[in-house]
C-alpha positions in Angstrom: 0.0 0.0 0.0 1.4 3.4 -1.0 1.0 6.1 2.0 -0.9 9.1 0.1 0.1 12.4 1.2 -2.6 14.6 3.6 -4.7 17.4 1.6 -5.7 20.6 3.3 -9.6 19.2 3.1 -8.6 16.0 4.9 -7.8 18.3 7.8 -10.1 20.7 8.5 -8.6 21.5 11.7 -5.8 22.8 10.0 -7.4 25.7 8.0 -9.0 26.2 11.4 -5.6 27.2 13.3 -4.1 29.0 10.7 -6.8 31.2 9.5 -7.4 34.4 12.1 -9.0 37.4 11.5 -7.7 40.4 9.3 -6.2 43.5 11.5 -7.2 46.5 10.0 -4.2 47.3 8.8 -4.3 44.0 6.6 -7.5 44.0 5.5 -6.9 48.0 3.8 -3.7 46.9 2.6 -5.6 43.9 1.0 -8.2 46.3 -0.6 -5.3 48.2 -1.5 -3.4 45.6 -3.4 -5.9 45.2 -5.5 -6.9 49.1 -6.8 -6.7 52.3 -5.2 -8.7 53.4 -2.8 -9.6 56.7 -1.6 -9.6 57.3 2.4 -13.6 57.6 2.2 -13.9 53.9 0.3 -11.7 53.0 3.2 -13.2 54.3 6.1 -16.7 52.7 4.2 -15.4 49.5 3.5 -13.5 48.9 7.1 -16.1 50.5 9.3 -18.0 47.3 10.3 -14.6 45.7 10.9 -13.2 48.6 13.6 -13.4 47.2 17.0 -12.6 50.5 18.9 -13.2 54.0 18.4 -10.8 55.4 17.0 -8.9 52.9 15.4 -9.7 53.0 12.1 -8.7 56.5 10.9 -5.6 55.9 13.2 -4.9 53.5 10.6 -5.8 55.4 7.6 -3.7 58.2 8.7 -0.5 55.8 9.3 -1.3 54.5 5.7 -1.9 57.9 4.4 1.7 59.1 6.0 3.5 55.9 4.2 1.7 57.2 0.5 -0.2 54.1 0.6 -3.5 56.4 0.5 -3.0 58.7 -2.8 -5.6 61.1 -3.7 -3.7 61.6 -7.3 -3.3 58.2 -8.1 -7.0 57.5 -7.3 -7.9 59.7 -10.1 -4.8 59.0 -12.4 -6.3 55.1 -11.4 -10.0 56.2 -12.4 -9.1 58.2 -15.7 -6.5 55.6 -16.9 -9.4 52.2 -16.4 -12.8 54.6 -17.7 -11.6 57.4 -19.8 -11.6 55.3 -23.0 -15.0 54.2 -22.4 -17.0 56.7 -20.8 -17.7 60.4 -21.1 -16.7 63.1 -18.6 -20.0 63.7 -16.5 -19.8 59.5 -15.9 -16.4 59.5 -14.8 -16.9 63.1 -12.6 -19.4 61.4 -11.1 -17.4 58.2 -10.5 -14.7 60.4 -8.7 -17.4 62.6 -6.5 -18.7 59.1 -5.4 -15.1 58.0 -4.3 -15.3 61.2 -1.9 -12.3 62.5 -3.8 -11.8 66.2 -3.0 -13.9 69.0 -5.4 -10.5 70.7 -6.5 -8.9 67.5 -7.7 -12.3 66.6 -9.7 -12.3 69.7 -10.8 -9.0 69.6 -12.1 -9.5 65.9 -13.9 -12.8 67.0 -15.8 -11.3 69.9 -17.4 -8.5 67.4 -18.5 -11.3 65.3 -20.0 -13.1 68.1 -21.6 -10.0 68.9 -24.0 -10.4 65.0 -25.2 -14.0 64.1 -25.3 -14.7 64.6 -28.6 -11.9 62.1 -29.8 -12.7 59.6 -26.7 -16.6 59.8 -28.3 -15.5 59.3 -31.8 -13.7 56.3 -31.0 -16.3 54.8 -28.4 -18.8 55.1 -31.1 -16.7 54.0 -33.9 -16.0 51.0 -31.9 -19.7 50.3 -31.6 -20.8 51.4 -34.7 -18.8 52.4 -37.1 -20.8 54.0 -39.9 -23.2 56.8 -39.7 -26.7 56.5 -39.2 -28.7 56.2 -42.1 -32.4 56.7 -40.8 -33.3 59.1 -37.5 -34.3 55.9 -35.7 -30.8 54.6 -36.3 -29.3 58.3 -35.7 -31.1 58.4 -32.0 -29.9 54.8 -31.0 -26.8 56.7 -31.9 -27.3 59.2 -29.7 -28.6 57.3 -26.6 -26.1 55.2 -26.5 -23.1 58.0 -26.0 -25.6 59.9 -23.7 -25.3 57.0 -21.6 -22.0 56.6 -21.5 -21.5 60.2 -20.2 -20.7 62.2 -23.4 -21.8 65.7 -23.4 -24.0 67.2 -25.8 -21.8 69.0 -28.3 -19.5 66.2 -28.4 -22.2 63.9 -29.0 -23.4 66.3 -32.1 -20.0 65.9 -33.4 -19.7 62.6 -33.9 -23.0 61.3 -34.6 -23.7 64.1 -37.8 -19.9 62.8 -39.1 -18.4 66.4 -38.5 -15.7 64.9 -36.0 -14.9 62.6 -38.7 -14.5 64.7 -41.5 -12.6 67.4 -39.4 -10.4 64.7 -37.9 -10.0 61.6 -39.5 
C-alpha cells in the first residue's frame, strides 16, 4: 500500500488554526493591493470591521503618512481604467462618489473636456462604425453616447460625421 500524502480538506482542523482574522491594517492593505482606494472607500469598506473607536482612521492616517493612501493616483487610477469608455460627466461622477476632493475633480474633468470629442468618436466607432442612415438609427446613436456620459456637443460631433471629416 502506497501512503498518500494529507490534503488541506482532509484536515479541516488545519485551516482552522491558521486562519485568524484580518487587522485593520491588513485587510486596507488587501483592498489596497488590488486598486486604489480613496480614504472615504476606506473608512466605508473597514467600518463594520473597527473594533474601537478610534482605530480606524488611526490606521488610515498611518497609511496615508506611508503614501499608501494617494488622492492623485486614485484619479490617475480612475481616468486611466474609464476614460476610454466613458464620457466626462460618468467619470466626474465616478470620482465625487469616491469622496475624492472638489479641487482635484475639478482639475481631472477639465483634462477630460480637451479630449472628449476624440474619446466619443472612438467609443462610437467602436460600436458602430458607420453613420446613421435613418433618424431611428441616428437616435440609437445618440442614446447610446448619452449614456456613456458624453456631453451634448461632443455627442453632435460625432454622430452628424463632422468629427470625422474634421479629424480623420
Amino acid at each position: 500500500m502506497v501512503p498518500v500524502a494529507p490534503t488541506v480538506q482532509s484536515i479541516p482542523f488545519l485551516l482552522m488554526a491558521t486562519s485568524t482574522p484580518l487587522s485593520l491594517t491588513g485587510r486596507a492593505l488587501r483592498l489596497l493591493s488590488a486598486r486604489e482606494h480613496s480614504r472615504a472607500e476606506l473608512e466605508a469598506k473597514l467600518a463594520q470591521h473597527e473594533e474601537t473607536p478610534g482605530a480606524l482612521a488611526q490606521v488610515l492616517d498611518t497609511l496615508a503618512a506611508k503614501d499608501f493612501i494617494n488622492e492623485d493616483r486614485v484619479v490617475a487610477s480612475v481616468l486611466h481604467r474609464r476614460s476610454a469608455k466613458l464620457g466626462t460627466a460618468r467619470i466626474k461622477h465616478e470620482l465625487q462618489s469616491k469622496g475624492l476632493a472638489p479641487e482635484a475633480v475639478a482639475q481631472a474633468v477639465s483634462d477630460l473636456k480637451a479630449t472628449e470629442p476624440e474619446r466619443a468618436f472612438a467609443v462610437w466607432r467602436k460600436k458602430f462604425g458607420t453613420p446613421a442612415s435613418t433618424p431611428a438609427e441616428r437616435a440609437k446613436q445618440v442614446r447610446f453616447l448619452a449614456s456613456r456620459g458624453f456631453g451634448g456637443e461632443a455627442i453632435a460631433r460625432v454622430v452628424s460625421g463632422a468629427f470625422d471629416a474634421d479629424e480623420g
